[in-house]
N, C-alpha and C positions, 0 to 999 in steps of 0.2 A: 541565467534565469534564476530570481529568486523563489523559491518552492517553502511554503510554510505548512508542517503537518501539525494536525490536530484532532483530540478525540482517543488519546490514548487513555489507559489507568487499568486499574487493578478489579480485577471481575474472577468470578468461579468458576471451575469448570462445568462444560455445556452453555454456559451465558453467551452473549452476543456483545461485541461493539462495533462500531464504525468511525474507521478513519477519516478524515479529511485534508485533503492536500490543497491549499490555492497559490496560484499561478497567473502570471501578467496575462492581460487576455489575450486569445488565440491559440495559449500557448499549446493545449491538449490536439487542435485541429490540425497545427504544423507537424506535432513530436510524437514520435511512440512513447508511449510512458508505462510506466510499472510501478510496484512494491518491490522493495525488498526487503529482509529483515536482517539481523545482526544476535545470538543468542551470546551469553556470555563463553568465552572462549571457542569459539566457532566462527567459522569463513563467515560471508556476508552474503544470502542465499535469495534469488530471485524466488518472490513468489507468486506474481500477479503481471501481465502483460495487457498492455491493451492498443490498438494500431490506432493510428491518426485519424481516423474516420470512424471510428468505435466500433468497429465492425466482428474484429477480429481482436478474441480474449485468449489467453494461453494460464495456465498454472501449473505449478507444484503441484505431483503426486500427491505430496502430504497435504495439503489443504484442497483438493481437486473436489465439490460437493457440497465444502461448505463456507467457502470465501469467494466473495463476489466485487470485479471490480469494476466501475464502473468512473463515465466523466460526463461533467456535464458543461458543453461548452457556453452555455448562455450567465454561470454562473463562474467559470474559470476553474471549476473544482473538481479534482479527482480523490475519488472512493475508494475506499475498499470496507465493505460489508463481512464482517467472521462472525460467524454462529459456529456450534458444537465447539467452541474454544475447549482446548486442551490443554495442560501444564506443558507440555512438549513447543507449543506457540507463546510461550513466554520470550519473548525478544525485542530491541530496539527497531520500530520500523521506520522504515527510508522510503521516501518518495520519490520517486528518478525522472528526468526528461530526457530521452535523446539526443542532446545539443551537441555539440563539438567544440570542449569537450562536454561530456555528460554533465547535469546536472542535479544537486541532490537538498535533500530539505536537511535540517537540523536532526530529523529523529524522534522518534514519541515513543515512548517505556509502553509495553503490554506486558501486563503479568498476568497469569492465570494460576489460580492457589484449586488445590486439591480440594 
């Protein structure tokens, strides 16, 4: 599944942006999908889940309040919503689908300057 994210760049902390991820259609209402992000030298760290029916969202402690993830299947596109951005959220973030195997987007740079 090809996964293109979009909506990344460079904001201050406490600002807001919003990712976008699009996806062949269907694809959110078949797959569980997620965030994840990639910080420079660090694991590659789930932070947003969401189930096949949109029903059912799951997050990271560190982001739990103020990242919102969301899909919307008429338009093929999955979200994720950060407000209160931190310098600590500065990372590469990945767009994931449950496939077998999984599959992931290219990646969009988030920096957050002090």
């Amino acid at each position: 599944v090809h996964l293109e994210e979009s909506g990344g760049g460079l904001v201050q902390a406490g600002g807001s942006l919003k990712l976008s991820c699009a996806a062949p259609a269907s694809t959110f209402s078949i797959y569980l999908a997620g965030w994840y992000r990639q910080a420079p030298g660090k694991q590659r760290e789930l932070v947003a889940s969401i189930s096949k029916d949109g029903t059912t969202t799951g997050y990271a402690d560190t982001v739990k309040g103020r990242f919102t993830i969301s899909a919307d299947n008429a338009k093929n596109t999955l979200y994720l919503q950060m407000s209160s951005l931190k310098p600590e959220d500065t990372a590469i973030y990945y767009c994931y689908v449950h496939t077998r195997p999984g599959s992931w987007g290219q990646g969009t740079q988030v920096t957050v300057s002090s």
